[in-house]
C-alpha positions in Angstrom: 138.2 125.9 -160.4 138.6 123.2 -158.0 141.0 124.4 -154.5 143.5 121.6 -155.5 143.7 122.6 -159.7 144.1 126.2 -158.1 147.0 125.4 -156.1 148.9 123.4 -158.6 148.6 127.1 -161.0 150.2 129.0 -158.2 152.4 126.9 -158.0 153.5 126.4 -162.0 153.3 130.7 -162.1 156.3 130.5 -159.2 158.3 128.0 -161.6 157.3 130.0 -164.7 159.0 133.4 -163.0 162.0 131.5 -162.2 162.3 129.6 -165.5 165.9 129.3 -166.3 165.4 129.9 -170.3 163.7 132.9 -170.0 165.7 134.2 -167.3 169.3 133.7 -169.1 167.5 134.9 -172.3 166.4 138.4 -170.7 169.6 139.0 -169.0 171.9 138.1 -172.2 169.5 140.2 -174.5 171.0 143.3 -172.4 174.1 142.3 -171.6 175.7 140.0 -174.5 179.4 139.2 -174.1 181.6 140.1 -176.9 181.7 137.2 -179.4 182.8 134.2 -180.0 181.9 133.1 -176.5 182.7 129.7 -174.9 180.0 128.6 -172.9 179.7 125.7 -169.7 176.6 125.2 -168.3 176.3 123.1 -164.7 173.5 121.8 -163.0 169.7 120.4 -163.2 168.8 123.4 -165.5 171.7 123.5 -167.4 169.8 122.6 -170.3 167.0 125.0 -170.2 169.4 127.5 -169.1 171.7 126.5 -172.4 168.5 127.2 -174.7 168.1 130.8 -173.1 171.9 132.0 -174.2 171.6 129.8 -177.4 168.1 132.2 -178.1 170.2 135.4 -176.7 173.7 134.6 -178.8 173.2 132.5 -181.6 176.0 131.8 -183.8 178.1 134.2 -180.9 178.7 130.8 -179.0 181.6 129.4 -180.6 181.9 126.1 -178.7 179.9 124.3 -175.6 179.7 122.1 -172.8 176.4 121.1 -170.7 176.3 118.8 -167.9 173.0 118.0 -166.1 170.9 115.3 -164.0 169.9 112.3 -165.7 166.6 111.8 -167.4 166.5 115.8 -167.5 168.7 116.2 -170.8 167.5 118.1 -174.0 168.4 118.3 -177.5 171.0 121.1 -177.8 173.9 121.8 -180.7 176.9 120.8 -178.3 177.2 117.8 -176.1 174.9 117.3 -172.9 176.5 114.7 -170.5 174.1 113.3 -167.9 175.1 112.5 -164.3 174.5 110.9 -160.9 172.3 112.5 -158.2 171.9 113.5 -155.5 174.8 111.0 -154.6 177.6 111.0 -157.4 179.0 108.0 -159.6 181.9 107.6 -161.9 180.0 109.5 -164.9 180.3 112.3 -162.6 183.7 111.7 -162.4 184.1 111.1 -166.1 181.6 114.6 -166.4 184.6 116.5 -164.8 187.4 115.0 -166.6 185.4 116.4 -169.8 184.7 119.6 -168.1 188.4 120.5 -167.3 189.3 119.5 -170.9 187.1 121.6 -172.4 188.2 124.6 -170.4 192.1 124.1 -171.1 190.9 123.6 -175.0 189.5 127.5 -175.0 191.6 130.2 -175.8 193.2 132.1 -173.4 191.7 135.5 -174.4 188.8 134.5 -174.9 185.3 134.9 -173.1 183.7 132.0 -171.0 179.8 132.5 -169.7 179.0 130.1 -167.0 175.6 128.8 -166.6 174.9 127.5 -162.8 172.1 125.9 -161.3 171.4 123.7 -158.1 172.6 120.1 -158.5 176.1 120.9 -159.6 178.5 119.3 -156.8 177.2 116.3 -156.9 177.1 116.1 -161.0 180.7 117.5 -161.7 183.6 116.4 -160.0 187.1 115.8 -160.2 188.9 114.4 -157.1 193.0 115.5 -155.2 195.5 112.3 -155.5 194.3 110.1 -152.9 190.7 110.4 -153.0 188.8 107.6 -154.7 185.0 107.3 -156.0 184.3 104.9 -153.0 185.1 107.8 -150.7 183.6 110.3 -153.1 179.7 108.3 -152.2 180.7 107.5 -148.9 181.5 111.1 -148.0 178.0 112.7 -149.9 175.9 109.7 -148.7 176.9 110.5 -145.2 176.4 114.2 -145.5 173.0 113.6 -147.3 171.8 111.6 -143.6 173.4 114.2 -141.6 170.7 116.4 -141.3 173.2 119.1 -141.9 171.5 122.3 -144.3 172.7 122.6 -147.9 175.5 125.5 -146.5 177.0 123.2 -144.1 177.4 119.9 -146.4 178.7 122.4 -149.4 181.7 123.9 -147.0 182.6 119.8 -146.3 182.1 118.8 -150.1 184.4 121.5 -151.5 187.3 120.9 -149.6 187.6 117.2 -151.6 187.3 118.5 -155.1 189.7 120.0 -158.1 186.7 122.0 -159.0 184.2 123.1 -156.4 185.1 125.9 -153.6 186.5 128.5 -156.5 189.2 125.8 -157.9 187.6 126.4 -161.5 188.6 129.6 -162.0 192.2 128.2 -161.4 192.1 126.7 -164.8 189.9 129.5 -166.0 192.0 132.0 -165.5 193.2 134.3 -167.4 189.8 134.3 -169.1 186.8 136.4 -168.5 184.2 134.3 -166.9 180.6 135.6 -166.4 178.9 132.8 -164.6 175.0 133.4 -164.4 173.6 131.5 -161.7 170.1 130.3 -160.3 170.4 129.8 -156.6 168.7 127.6 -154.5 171.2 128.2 -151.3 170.0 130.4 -148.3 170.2 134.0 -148.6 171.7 133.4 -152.3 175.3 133.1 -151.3 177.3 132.7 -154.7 180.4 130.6 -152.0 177.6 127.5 -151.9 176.0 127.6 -155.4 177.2 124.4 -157.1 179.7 124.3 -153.8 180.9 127.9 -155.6 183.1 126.4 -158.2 184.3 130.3 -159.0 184.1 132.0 -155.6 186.2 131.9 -153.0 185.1 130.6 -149.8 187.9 130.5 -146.7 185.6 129.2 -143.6 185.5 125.8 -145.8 187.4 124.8 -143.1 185.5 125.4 -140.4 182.8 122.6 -140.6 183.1 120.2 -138.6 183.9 116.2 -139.2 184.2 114.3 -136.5 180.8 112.2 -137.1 182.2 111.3 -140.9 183.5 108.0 -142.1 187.1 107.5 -141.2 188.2 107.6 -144.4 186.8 110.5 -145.5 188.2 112.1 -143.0 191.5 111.3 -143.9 190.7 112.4 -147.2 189.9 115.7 -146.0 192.9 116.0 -143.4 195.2 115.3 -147.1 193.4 117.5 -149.4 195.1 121.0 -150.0 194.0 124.4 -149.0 191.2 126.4 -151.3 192.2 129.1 -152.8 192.3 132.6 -151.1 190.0 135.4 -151.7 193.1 137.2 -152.9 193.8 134.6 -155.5 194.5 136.4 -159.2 191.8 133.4 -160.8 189.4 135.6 -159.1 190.4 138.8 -161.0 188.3 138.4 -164.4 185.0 136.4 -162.9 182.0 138.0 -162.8 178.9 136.2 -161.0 175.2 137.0 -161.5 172.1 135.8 -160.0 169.6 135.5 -162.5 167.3 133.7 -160.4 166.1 133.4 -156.7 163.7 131.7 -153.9 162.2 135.5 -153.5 161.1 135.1 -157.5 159.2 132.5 -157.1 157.5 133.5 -153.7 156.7 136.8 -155.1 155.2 135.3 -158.3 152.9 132.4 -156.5 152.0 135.6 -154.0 151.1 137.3 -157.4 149.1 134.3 -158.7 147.0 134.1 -155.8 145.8 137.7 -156.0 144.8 137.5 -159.6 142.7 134.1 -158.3 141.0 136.4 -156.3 142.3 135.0 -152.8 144.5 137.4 -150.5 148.1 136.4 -150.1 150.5 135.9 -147.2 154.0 136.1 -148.1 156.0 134.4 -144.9 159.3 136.0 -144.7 160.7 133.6 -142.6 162.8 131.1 -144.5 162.0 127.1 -143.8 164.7 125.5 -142.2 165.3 122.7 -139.4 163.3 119.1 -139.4 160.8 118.8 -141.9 158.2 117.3 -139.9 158.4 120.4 -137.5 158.3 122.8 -139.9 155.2 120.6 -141.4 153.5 120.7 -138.3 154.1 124.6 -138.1 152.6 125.6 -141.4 150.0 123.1 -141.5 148.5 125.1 -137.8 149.3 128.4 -139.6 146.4 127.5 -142.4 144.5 126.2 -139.7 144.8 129.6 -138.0 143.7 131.9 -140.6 140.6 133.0 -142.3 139.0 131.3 -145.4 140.1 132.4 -148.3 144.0 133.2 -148.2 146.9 131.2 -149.3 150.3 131.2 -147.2 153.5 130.9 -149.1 156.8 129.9 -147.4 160.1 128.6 -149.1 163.2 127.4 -148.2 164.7 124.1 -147.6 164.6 121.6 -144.2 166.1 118.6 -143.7 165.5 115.3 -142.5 167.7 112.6 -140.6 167.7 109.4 -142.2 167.6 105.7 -140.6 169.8 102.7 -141.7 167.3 101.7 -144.4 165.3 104.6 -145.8 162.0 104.4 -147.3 160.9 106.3 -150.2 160.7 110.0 -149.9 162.4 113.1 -149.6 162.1 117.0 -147.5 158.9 117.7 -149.1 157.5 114.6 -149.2 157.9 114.4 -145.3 156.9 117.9 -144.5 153.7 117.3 -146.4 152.5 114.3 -144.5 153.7 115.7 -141.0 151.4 118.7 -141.8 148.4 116.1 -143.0 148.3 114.5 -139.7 148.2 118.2 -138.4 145.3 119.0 -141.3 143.5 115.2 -140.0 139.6 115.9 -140.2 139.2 119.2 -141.2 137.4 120.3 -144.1 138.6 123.1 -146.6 142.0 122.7 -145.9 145.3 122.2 -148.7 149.1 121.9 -148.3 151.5 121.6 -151.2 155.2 121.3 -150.5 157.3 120.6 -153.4 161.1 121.4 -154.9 161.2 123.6 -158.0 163.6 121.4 -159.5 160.9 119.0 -159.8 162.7 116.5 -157.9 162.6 115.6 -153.9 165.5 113.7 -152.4 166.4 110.5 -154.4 162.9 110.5 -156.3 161.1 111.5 -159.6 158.7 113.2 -157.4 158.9 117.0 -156.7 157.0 116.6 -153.7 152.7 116.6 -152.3 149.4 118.3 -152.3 147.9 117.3 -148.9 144.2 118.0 -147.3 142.2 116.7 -144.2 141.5 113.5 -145.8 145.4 112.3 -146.7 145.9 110.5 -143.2 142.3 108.8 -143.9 143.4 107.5 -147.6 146.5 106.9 -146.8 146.3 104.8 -143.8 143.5 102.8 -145.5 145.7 101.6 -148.0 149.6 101.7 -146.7 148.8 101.6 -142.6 150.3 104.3 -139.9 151.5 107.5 -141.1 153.8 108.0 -138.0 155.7 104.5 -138.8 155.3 106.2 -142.6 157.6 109.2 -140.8 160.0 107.3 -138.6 160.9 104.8 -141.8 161.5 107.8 -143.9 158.8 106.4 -146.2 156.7 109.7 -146.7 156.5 108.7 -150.4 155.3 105.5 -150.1 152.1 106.6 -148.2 151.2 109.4 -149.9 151.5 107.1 -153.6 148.7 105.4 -151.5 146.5 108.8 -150.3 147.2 110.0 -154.2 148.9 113.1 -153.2 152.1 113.0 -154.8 153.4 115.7 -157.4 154.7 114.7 -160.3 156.1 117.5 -162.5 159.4 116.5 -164.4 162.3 118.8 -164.8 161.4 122.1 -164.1 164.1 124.2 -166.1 165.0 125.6 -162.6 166.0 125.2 -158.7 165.2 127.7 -156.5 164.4 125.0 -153.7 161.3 124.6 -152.4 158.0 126.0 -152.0 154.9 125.6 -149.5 151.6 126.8 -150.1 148.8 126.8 -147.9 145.5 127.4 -148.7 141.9 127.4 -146.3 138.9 128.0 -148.4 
């Protein structure tokens, strides 16, 4: 099998141990709520993860609600509404409006299973008096060129929503809620999770504005306090991870071994500037012996200029590390999201080797203007190194490989 065919398996086993179907399946098979069961799922697996209880509960679901990204709907029994991301619109508005509607339509006694994935706070929202859908883009599209990490623009977005930062269980409550959730937040904090729609989460607060639009600050400065850990909508809500970053590095480790190669898992978790942190693993594969594949995951960011090109995280870490990967032979580094997507793109990402800059340069020009115009995407369409996967049926976020043969 060809290095590059290789890589692209390990990769697929990581999404296949994280698939949300299967994982919602396996955990409902053990632990089924009690019949008839209202269920809401949220996010870029919702669908997949929809399938998994529908297989698990059958005629036990009484009524539903799925919400998801466009273009990564599927044919289900209840309605699937399709929404704007990463940056929302008014069908993500309108998504919301449906959302809270279906809640206050279920009966108070009975049972509600949540079904979370990545993806969430920007598909599902409902905004405070005062707040408008102008401020609603202005406030994520600032926060998306922020450089901030997924943490930090979660504690802002919460603070200007009726449904993120544990405000659903408001309108929950007095139900019991088991929410099942698929992180793809650092260390698998439930508080930013879909901006932890039923968890409470009291340092909201304490991120920082000052660089935001003025009137998304003033929005914030009028929105109303979260509600407090001690809040009785708490009291019935259960929350599960089902699915996790350490899955998926554990299972591409696992593929590896059964290739034959050795495995390194990196413990470390990719944050900070995607070009660094392409630079960094690219010299780790340079560093080490033929015939063992480095795995890292986690998420970095990148600061965007005035008029982005095409690209996202992954897309930029991959062709930082080709330049560091420039002439050598033997060499392969895949970065991709497990959603399948990466930043505003249908792409989940790149496979790079020592040849990219070559290829790429040959047909676009410089790969450091590439980098500084945020147009990673562009010149890798032109090396041929982009990943292409389609929706995923999970999130975890992302995944590098690294492989010397």
């Amino acid at each position: 099998m060809h290095p590059r065919q290789l890589l692209l398996q390990v990769f697929q086993a990581a999404l296949d141990a994280v698939n949300g179907r299967e994982r919602v399946r396996a955990f409902l098979k053990t632990q089924p709520p009690a019949p008839p069961v209202y269920l809401v799922a949220l996010g870029k697996a919702a669908c997949p993860m929809a399938l998994g209880a529908l297989d698990a509960l059958r005629a036990g679901i009484r009524d539903a609600l799925v919400v998801t990204k466009r273009g990564y709907a599927e044919r289900l029994p209840w309605p699937v509404l399709e929404a704007a991301h990463p940056v929302p619109d008014a069908s993500s508005l309108e998504a919301g409006k449906r959302l809270l509607e279906f809640v206050a339509a279920v009966p108070r006694a009975a049972p509600v299973l949540v079904l979370l994935s990545g993806g969430a706070s920007a598909l599902v929202e409902q905004l405070p008096p005062g707040a408008g859908l102008e401020t609603l883009r202005r406030m994520n599209q600032w926060l998306l060129a922020s450089g901030r990490d997924i943490a930090a623009m979660n504690r802002v977005r919460k603070r200007l929503s009726l449904i993120k930062g544990g405000r659903l269980a408001q309108p929950l409550a007095p139900r019991p809620v088991t929410c099942l959730a698929i992180s793809d937040v650092p260390e698998d904090d439930p508080r930013f999770i879909g901006s932890g729609p039923l968890v409470p989460d009291e340092t909201a607060a304490q991120e920082p504005v000052d660089d935001a639009p003025e009137d998304v600050r003033a929005a914030l400065r009028n929105a109303s306090a979260l509600p407090r850990a001690d809040d009785p909508c708490f009291a019935r809500v259960r929350f599960e991870i089902i699915a996790r970053l350490a899955d998926a590095k554990h299972a591409a480790a696992g593929a590896a071994r059964a290739h034959g190669l050795q495995a390194r898992l990196h413990a470390e978790f990719l944050t900070g500037d995607a070009p660094a942190a392409g630079a960094h693993t690219a010299l780790a594969v340079l560093d080490s012996p033929p015939g063992v594949l480095h795995v890292w995951g986690g998420e970095t960011t990148i600061s965007l200029p005035a008029r982005p090109g095409r690209g996202g995280r992954n897309q930029t870490l991959a062709l930082s590390a080709a330049r560091a990967l420039c002439g050598r032979e033997n060499v392969l580094l895949l970065a991709a999201g497990t959603d399948g997507s990466d930043g505003p793109t249908a792409d989940a990402g790149a496979l790079v080797d020592g040849a990219t800059i070559e290829r790429g340069e040959a047909e676009y020009g410089s790969a450091q203007a590439a980098l500084a115009r945020a147009d990673a995407g562009s010149f890798l369409e032109a090396s041929g190194d982009l990943i292409r996967t389609g929706p995923t049926g999970t999130n975890v976020m992302d995944l590098v490989l690294g492989l010397r043969y």
